[in-house]
C-alpha positions, -999 to 999 in steps of 0.1 A, spaced: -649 -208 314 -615 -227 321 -608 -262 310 -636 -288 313 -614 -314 301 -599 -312 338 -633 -327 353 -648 -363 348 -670 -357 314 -692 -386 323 -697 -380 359 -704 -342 348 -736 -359 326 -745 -377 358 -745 -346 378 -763 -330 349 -790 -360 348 -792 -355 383 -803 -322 381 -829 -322 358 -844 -354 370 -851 -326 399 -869 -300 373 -884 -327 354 -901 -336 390 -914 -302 397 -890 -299 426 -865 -275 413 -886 -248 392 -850 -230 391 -815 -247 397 -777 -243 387 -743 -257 393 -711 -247 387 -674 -265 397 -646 -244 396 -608 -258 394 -571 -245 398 -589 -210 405 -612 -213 370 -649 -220 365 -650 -254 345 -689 -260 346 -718 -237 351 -751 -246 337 -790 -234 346 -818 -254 345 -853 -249 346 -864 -209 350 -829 -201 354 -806 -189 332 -769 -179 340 -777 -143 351 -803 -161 378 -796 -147 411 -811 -173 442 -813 -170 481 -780 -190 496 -794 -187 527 -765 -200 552 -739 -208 528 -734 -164 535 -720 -175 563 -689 -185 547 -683 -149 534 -691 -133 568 -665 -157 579 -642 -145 550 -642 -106 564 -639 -121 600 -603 -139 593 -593 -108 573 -594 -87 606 -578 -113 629 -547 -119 606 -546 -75 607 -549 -77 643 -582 -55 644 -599 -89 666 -591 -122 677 -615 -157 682 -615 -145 716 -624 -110 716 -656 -109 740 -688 -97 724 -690 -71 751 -655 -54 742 -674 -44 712 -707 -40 721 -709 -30 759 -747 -30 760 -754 -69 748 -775 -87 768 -771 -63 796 -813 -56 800 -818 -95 799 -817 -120 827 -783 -136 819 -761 -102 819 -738 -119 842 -729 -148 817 -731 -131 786 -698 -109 793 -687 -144 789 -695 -146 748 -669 -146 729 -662 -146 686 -651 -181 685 -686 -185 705 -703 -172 676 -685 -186 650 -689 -221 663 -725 -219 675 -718 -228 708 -728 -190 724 -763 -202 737 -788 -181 724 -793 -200 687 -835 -187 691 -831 -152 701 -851 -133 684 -850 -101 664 -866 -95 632 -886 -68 608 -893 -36 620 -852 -36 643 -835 -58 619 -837 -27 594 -818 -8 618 -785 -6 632 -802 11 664 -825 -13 659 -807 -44 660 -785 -34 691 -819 -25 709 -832 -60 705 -799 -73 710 -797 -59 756 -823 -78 760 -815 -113 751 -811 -144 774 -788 -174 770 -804 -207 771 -771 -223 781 -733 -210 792 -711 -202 768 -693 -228 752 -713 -259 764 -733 -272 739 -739 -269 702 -766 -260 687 -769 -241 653 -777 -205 656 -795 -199 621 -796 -162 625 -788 -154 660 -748 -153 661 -743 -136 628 -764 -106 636 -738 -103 662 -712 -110 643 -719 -82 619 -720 -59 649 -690 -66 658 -676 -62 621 -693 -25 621 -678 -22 655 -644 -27 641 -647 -9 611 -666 15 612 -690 5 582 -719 -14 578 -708 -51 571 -726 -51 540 -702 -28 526 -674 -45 543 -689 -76 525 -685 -60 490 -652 -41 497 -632 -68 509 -644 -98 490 -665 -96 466 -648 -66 447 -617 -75 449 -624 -112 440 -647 -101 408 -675 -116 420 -701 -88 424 -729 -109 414 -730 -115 452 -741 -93 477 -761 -89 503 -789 -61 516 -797 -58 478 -823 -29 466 -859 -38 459 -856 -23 423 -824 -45 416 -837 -76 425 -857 -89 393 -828 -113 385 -837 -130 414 -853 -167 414 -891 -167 434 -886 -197 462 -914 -220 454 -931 -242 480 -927 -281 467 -940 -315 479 -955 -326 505 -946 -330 543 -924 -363 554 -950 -387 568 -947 -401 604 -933 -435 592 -908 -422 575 -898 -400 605 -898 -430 630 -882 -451 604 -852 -425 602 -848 -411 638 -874 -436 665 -898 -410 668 -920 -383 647 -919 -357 672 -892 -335 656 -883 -301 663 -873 -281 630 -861 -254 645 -858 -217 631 -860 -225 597 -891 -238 585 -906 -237 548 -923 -206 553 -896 -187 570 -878 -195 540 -904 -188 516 -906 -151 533 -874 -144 516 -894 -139 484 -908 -100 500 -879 -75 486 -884 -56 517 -866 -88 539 -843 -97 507 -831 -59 513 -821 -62 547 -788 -86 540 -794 -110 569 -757 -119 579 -766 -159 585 -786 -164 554 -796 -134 534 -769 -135 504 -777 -133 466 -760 -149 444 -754 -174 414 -740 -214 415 -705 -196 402 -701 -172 429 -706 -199 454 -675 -226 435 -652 -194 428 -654 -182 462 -640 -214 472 -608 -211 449 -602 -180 463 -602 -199 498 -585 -226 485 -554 -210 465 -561 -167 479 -542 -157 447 -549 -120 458 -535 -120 487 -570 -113 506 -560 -134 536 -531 -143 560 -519 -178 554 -521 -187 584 -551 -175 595 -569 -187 560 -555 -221 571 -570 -221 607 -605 -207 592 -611 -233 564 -590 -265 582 -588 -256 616 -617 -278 635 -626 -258 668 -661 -276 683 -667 -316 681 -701 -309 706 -726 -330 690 -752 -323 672 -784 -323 689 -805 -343 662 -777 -364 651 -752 -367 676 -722 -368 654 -687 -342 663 -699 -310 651 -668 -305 632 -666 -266 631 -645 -244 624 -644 -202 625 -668 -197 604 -671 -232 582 -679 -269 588 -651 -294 577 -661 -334 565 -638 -351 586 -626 -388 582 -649 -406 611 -672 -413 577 -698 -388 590 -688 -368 560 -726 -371 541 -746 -362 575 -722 -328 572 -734 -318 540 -701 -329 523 -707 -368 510 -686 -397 511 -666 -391 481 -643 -360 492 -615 -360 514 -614 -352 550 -598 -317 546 -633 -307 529 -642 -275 540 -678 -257 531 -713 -242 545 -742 -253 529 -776 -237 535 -811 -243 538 -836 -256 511 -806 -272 493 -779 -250 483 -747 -264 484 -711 -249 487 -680 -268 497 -640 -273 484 -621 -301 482 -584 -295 488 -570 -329 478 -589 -329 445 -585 -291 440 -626 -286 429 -654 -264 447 -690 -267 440 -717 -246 441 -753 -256 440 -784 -232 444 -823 -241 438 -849 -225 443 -879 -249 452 -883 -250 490 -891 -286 495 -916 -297 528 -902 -328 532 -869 -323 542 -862 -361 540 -861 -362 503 -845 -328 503 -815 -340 527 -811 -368 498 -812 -349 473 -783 -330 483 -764 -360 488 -771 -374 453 -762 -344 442 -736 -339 462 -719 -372 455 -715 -365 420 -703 -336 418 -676 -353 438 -672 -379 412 -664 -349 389 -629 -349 401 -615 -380 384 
């Protein structure tokens, strides 16, 4: 652990307080933070079921590490933002009814969730498969061109991502995953596709409170007639079977701990190994490439290749990043709570993971705020 006395002591007991108001509630069965500074780990603490060795689901925040082995081959030259999905993998979309458009797709496409086809399905038996997943993949449809709209692709664009990464390589991104960042950065407590038999560090999800009633949706956004999308509490809750927690879904099926998620974001903030070109690092965590709105709150989008950045128009808290961090803020948070961001003006990362999957995302999306907030405050 590095030096605490770098952090805000008494903010660090409000983040703690925060916390286990959470447990104390019966919404967070299992929880951890950590905050990590000049490349160190300053605070990690476990709550409830949890103990430091706790694995949990990050669901989406795995984006940020698929993004991680995505900038490592542009700055070698092995692909570029606008490599075409179809350069890699000739047979996408090509039994589906918009072949003509989807020759069109290209990695920044994916990266910024603007390809068109955020519902496309594929799941369990293909997903286990490479075979599988390319199968599935001819005969998707686009549900706009490429490039027009934003619209987050929970699952979709990775799988295709990762296709393209085994493309390259010549490996199945899972080991990529491992060889190129996790190893090298220490961190092997994340990972993803991990074994059935390996996985009893790993925190249950629990389903928590109760749905968000209809006057609390009309009082927030004028109508109760929302559409939630691809991830729902029990898609989420289905990452409790092993056999789906084995697969290593590329948009949200990492493992790992609060401290892989705030030391990750060091090594993005400061790369003391060398793992990325400068200039390439900088255009992945700073560089902001899509300001289409987003659907249900029609703030700029604010992403980048691969992450989302807080920006100064004060829309910083609807992002996932909170009013108290700087503009530069860079991070991916993913569903049911878990939080992952750095701050380069303040130099700190957080990591937040929990494991109760909460119903009414209302209190959920305020949570993480609350939350969120003071671990800002941590900075000083």
């Amino acid at each position: 652990m590095g030096d605490t006395t770098t952090l805000d002591s008494a903010a660090v007991d409000r983040l703690r307080e925060r916390i286990q108001r959470e447990v104390d509630d019966g919404l967070a069965p299992a929880a951890q933070f950590a905050l990590a500074r000049h490349g160190e780990l300053v605070a990690f603490e476990s709550f409830g079921e949890a103990d430091d060795d706790t694995r949990f689901n990050l669901f989406s925040c795995t984006k940020a590490w698929i993004a991680g082995v995505i900038w490592q081959l542009i700055g070698e030259g092995s692909i570029s933002p606008d490599t075409r999905v179809v350069e890699l993998l000739p047979d996408f979309g090509a039994d589906g009814p918009s072949a003509d458009v989807v020759g069109r797709i290209t990695l920044e496409h994916l990266l910024t969730h603007t390809a068109g086809f955020p519902y496309a399905p594929l799941g369990p038996p293909r997903w286990s498969t490479r075979a599988g997943r390319l199968e599935q993949m001819r005969r998707w449809r686009l549900s706009w061109e490429p490039g027009e709209l934003f619209e987050y692709h929970a699952t979709a664009a990775h799988w295709v991502v990762a296709e393209m990464i085994d493309a390259v390589t010549g490996s199945d991104y899972r080991t990529v995953v491992r060889e190129r960042i996790t190893d090298p950065l220490g961190l092997p407590r994340f990972a993803l596709g991990v074994p059935a038999d390996e996985q009893g560090d790993v925190a249950e999800l629990v389903p928590v409170g109760g749905v968000p009633s209809e006057a609390e949706l009309v009082e927030l956004f004028g109508t109760a007639d929302l559409p939630l999308g691809e991830v729902t509490p029990d898609v989420l809750l289905a990452f409790n079977d092993p056999e789906i927690r084995a697969v290593g879904v590329p948009g949200g099926g990492g493992l790992g701990t609060a401290a892989d998620l705030a030391l990750y974001y060091q090594a993005l903030l400061h790369d003391t190994g060398d793992l990325w070109d400068p200039a390439v690092l900088a255009d992945g965590t700073g560089h902001v490439r899509c300001t289409h709105p987003v659907p249900l709150t029609g703030i700029p989008s604010t992403r980048t290749l691969g992450l989302v950045v807080a920006g100064d128009d004060g829309q910083s808290a609807l992002r996932g990043m909170v009013h108290g961090v700087s503009a530069g803020t860079f991070g991916h948070n993913g569903a049911a709570g878990q939080l992952a961001w750095a701050d380069p003006d303040s130099g700190l990362s957080f990591g937040f993971t929990i494991s109760g999957v909460d119903r009414n995302f209302i209190r959920e999306a305020r949570r993480s705020a609350g939350i969120a907030s003071r671990a800002a405050a941590c900075a000083g």
